[in-house]
VEXTIKOL-216788 format. One record per residue: residue number from 1; chain; x, y, z of N, C-alpha, C, CB in turn. Coordinates in steps of 0.05 Angstrom, whole numbers, plus 5000, padded with zeros to 4 digits. Glycine has a CB too. Layout:
NUM, A, X, Y, Z, X, Y, Z, X, Y, Z, X, Y, Z $
...
REM end
This chain:
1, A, 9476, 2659, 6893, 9453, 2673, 6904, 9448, 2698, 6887, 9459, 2681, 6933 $
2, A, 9466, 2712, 6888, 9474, 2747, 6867, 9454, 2739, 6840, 9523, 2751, 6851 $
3, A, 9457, 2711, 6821, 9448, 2709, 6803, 9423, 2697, 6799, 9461, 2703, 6795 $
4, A, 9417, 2678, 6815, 9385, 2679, 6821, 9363, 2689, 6831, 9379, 2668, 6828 $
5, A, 9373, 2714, 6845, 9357, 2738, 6855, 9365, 2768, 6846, 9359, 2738, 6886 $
6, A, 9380, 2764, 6833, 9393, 2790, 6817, 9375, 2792, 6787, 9433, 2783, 6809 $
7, A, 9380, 2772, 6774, 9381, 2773, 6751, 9353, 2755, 6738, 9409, 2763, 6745 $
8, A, 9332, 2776, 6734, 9309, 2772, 6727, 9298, 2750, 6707, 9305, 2792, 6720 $
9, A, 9288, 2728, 6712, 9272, 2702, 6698, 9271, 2716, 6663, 9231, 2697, 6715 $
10, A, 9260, 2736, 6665, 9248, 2745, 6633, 9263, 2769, 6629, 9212, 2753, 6629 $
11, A, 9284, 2772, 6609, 9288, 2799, 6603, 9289, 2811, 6573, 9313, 2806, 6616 $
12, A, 9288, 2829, 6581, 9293, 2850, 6547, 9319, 2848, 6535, 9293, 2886, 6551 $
13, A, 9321, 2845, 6508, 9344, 2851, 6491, 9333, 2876, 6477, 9354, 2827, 6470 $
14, A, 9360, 2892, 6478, 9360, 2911, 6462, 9385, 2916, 6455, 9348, 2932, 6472 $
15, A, 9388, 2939, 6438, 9411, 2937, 6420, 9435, 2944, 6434, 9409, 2954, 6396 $
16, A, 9427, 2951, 6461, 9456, 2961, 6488, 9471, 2932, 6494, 9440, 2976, 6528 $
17, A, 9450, 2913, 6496, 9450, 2894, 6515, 9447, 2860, 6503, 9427, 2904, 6534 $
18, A, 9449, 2866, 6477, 9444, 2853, 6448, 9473, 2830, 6456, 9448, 2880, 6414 $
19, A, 9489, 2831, 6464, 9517, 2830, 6449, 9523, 2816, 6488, 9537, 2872, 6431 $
20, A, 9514, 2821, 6501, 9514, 2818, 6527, 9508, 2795, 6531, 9500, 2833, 6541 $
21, A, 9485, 2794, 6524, 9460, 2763, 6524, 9479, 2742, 6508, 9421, 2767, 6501 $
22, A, 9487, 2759, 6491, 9489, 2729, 6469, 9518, 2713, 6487, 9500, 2739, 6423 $
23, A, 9538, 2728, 6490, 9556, 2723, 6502, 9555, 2698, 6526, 9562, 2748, 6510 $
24, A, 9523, 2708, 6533, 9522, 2681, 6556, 9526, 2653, 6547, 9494, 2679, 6570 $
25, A, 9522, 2661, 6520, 9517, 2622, 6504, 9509, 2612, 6505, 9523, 2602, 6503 $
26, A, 9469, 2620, 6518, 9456, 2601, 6518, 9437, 2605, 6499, 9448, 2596, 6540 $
27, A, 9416, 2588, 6479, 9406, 2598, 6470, 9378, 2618, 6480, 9407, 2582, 6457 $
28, A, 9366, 2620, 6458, 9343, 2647, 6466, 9315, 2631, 6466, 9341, 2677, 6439 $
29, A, 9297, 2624, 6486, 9269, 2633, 6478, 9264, 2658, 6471, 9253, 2630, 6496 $
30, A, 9253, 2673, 6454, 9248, 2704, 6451, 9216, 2710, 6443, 9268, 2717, 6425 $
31, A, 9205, 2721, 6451, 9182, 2734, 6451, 9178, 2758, 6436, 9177, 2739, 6473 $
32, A, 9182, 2759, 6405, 9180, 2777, 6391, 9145, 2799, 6391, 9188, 2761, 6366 $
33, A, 9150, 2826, 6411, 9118, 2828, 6414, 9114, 2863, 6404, 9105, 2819, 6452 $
34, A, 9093, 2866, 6397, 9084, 2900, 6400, 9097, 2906, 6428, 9046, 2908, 6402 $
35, A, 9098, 2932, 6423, 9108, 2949, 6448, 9084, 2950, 6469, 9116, 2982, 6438 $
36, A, 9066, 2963, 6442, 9037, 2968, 6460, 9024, 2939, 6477, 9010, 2978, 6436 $
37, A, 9029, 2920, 6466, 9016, 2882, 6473, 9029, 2889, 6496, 9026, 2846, 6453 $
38, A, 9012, 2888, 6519, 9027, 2884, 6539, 9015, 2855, 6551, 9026, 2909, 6559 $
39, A, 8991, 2853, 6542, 8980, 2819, 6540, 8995, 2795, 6542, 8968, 2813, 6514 $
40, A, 9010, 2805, 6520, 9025, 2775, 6517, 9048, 2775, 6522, 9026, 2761, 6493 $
41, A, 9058, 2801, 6530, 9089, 2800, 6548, 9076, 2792, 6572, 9110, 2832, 6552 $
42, A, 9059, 2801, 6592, 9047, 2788, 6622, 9044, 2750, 6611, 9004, 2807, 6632 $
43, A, 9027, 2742, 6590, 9022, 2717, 6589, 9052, 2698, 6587, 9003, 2714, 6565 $
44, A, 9068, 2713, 6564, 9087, 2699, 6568, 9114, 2698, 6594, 9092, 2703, 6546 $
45, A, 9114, 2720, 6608, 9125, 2721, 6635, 9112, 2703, 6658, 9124, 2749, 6643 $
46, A, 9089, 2709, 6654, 9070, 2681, 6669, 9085, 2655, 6665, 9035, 2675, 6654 $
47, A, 9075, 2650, 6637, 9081, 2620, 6633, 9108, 2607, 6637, 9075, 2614, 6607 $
48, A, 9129, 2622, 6633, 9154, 2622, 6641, 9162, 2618, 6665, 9163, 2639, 6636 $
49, A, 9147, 2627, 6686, 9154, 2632, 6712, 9142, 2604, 6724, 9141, 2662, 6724 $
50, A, 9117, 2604, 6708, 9102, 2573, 6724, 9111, 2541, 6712, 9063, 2574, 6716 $
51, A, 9126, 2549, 6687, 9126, 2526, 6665, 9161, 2525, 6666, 9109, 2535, 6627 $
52, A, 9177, 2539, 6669, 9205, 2540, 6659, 9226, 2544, 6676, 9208, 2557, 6641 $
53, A, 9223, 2551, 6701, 9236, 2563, 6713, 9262, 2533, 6721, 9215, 2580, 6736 $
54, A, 9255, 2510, 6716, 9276, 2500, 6720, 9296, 2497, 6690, 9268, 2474, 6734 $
55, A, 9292, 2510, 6671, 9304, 2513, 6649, 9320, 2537, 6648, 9286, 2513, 6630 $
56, A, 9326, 2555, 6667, 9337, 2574, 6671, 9367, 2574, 6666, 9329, 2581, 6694 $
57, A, 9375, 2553, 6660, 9409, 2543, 6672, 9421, 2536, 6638, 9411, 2504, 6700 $
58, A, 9392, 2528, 6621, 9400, 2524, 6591, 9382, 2538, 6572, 9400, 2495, 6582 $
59, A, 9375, 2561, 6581, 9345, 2580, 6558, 9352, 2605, 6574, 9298, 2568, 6561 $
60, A, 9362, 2625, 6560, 9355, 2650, 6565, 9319, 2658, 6559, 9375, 2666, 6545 $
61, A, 9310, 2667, 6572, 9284, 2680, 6572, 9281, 2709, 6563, 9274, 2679, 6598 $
62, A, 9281, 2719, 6540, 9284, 2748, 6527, 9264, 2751, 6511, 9309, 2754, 6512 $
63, A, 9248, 2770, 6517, 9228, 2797, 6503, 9245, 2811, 6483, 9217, 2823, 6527 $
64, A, 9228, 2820, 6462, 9243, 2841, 6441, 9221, 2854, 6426, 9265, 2826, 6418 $
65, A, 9222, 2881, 6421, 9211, 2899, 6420, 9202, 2889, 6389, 9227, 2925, 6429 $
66, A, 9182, 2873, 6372, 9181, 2866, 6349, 9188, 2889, 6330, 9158, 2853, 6346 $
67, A, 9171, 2916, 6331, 9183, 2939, 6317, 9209, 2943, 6314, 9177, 2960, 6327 $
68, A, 9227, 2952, 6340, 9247, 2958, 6328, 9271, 2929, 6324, 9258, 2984, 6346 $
69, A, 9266, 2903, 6326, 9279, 2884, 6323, 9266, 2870, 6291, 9276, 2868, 6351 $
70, A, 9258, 2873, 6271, 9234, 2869, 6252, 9266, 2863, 6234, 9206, 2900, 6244 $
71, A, 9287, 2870, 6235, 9304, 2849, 6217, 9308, 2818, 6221, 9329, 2857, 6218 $
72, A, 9314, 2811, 6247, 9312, 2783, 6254, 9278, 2772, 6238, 9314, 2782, 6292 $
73, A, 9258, 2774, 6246, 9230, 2772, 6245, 9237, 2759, 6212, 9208, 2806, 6251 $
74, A, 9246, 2784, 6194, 9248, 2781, 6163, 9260, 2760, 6156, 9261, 2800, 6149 $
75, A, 9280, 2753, 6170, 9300, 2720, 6170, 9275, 2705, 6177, 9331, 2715, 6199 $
76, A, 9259, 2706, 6193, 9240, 2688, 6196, 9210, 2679, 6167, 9230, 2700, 6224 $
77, A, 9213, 2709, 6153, 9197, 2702, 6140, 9162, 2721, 6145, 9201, 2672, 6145 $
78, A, 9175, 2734, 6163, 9156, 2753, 6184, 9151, 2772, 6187, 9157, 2754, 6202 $
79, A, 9133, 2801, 6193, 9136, 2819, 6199, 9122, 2830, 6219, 9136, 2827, 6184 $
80, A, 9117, 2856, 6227, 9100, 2863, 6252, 9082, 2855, 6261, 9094, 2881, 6254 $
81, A, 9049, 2843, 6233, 9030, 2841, 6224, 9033, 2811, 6240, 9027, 2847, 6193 $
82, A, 9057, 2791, 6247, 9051, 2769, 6258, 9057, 2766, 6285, 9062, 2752, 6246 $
83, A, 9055, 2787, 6298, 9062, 2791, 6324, 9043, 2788, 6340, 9072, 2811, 6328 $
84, A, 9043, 2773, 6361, 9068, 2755, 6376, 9074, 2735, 6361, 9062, 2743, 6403 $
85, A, 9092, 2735, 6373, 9116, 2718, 6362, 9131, 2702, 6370, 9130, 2727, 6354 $
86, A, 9138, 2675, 6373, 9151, 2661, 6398, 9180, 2641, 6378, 9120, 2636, 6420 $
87, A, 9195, 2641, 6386, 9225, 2630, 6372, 9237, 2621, 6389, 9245, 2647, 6359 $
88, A, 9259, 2600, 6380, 9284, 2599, 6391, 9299, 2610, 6378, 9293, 2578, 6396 $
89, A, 9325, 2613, 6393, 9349, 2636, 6368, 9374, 2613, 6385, 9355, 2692, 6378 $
90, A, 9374, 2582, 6365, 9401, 2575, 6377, 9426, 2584, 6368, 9405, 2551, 6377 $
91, A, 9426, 2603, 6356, 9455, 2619, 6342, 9463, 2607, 6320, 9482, 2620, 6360 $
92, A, 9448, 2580, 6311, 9450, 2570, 6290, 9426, 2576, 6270, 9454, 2545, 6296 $
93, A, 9403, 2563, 6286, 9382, 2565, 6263, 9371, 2588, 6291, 9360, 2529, 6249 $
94, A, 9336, 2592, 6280, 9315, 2595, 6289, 9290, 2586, 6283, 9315, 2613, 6289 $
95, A, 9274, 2575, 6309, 9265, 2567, 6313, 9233, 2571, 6311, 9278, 2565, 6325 $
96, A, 9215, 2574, 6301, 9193, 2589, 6310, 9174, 2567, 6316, 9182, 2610, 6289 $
97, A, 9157, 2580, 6340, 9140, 2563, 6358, 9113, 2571, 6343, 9143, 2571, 6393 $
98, A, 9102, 2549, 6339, 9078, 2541, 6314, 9055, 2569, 6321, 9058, 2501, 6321 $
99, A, 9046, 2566, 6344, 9023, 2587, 6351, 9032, 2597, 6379, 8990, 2572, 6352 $
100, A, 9033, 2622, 6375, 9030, 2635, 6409, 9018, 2628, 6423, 9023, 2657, 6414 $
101, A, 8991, 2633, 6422, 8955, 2619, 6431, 8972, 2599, 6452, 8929, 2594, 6396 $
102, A, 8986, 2581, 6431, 8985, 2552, 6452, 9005, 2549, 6470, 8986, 2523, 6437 $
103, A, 9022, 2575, 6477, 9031, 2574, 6504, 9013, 2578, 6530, 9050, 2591, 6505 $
104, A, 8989, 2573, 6524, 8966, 2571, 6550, 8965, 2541, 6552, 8930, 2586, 6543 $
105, A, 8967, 2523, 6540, 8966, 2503, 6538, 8997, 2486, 6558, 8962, 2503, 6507 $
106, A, 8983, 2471, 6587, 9008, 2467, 6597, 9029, 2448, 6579, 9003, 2456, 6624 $
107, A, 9052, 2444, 6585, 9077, 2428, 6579, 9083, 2442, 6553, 9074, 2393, 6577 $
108, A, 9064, 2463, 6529, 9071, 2461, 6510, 9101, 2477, 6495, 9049, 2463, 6502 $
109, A, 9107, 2492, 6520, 9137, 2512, 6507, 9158, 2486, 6530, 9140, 2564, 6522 $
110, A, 9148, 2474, 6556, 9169, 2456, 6559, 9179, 2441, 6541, 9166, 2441, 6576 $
111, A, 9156, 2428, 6521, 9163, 2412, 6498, 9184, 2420, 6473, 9138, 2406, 6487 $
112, A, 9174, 2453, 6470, 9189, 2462, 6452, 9208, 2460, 6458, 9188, 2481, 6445 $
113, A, 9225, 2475, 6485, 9252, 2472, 6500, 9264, 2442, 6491, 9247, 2474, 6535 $
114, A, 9237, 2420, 6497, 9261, 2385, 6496, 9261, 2387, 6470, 9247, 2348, 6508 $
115, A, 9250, 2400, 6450, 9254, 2390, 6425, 9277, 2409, 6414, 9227, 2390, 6407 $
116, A, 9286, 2426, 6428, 9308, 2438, 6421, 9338, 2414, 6424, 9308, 2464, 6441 $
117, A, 9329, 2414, 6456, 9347, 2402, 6468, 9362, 2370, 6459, 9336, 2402, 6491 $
118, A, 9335, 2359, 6439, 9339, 2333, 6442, 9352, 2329, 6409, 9309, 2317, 6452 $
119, A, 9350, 2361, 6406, 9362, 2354, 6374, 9340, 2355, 6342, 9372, 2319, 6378 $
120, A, 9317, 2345, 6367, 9291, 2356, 6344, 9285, 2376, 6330, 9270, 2358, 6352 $
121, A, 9289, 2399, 6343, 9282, 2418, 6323, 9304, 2422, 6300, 9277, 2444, 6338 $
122, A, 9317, 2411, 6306, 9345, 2418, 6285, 9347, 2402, 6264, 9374, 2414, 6298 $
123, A, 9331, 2375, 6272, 9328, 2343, 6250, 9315, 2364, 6230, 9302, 2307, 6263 $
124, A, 9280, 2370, 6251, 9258, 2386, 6226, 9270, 2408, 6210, 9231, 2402, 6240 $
125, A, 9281, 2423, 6218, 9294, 2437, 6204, 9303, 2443, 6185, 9303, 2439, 6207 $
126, A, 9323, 2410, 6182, 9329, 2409, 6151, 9315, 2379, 6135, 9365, 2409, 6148 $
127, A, 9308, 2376, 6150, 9288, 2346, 6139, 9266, 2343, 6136, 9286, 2325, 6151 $
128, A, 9254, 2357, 6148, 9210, 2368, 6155, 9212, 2349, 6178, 9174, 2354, 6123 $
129, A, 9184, 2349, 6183, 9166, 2334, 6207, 9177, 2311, 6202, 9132, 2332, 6207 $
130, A, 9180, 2298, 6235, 9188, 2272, 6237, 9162, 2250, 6227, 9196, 2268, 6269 $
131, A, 9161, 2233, 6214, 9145, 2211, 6203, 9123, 2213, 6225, 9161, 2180, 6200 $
132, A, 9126, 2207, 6248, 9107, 2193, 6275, 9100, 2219, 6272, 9120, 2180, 6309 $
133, A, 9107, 2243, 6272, 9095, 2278, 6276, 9068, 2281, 6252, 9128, 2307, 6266 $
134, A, 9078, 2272, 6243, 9054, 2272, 6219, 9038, 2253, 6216, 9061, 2274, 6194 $
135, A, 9045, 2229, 6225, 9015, 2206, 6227, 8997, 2223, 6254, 9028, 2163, 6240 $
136, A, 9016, 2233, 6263, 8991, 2244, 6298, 8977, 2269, 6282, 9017, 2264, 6340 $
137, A, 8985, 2284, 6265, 8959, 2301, 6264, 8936, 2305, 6261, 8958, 2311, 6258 $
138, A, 8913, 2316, 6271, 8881, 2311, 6268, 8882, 2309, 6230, 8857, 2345, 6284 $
139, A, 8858, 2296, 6229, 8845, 2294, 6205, 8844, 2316, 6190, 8822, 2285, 6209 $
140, A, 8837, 2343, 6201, 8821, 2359, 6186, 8851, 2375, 6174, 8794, 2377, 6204 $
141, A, 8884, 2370, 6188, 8908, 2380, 6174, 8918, 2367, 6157, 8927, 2386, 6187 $
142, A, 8904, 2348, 6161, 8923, 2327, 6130, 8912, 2341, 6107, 8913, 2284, 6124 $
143, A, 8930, 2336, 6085, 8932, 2342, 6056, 8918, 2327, 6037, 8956, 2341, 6048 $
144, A, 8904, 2335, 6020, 8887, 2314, 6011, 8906, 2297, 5990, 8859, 2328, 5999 $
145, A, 8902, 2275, 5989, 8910, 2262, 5966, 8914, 2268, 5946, 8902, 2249, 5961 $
146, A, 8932, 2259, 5929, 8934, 2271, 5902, 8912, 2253, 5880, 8968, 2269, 5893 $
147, A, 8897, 2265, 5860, 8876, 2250, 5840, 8890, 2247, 5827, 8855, 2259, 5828 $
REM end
């Protein structure tokens, strides 16, 4: 009871509480955002709450201040300028979720979650897009042929 009404769906990491989280062992959705965006910390606490809440038991749900967290971001390849920002952090790799935008889009961070879960994101990772992932994309992302 203590921990499902105690202990808040979406929280902050910070550098107190850094070391706390991780300890739990689960991995991270994280929401790398401006301080000032308060947009897309509300959108993504929304979507979480309506889309995830039975994922609570294997996804930590954590916000992080993109400014002062902007070393992780750099492992990504990233900086303030791409904020928001949406990842997994399985303590192995990280994860980054293609477009923010399309967490308005229902099932689409449940999906991310199964593709964690199922081992997918970890195949792409070190192998690229699964074969079938790339026959599905629209026309206008394919690569043009080589002349």
């Amino acid at each position: 009871w203590a921990l499902s009404n105690c202990i808040p769906l979406v929280r902050e990491i910070t550098f107190e509480n850094g070391e706390e989280l991780t300890e739990e062992g689960l991995p991270f959705l994280i929401l790398f955002h401006d301080p000032n965006d308060l947009e897309s910390l509300k959108l993504f606490k929304e979507t979480v709450a309506r889309d995830l809440v039975n994922e609570k038991s294997t996804v930590n749900f954590i916000t992080a201040d993109g400014l002062k967290f902007s070393h992780p971001l750099g492992h990504l390849g990233k900086t303030a300028k791409d904020l928001p920002l949406l990842a997994i952090d399985s303590f192995r790799h990280m994860y980054i979720f293609p477009n923010f935008e399309d967490i308005k889009q229902p099932g689409r961070l449940v999906r991310f979650i199964q593709d964690l879960k199922s081992g997918k994101l970890h195949r792409e990772f070190h192998h690229g897009p699964d074969p079938q992932q790339e026959a599905e994309k629209p026309k206008d992302e394919e690569q043009p042929a080589a002349a």
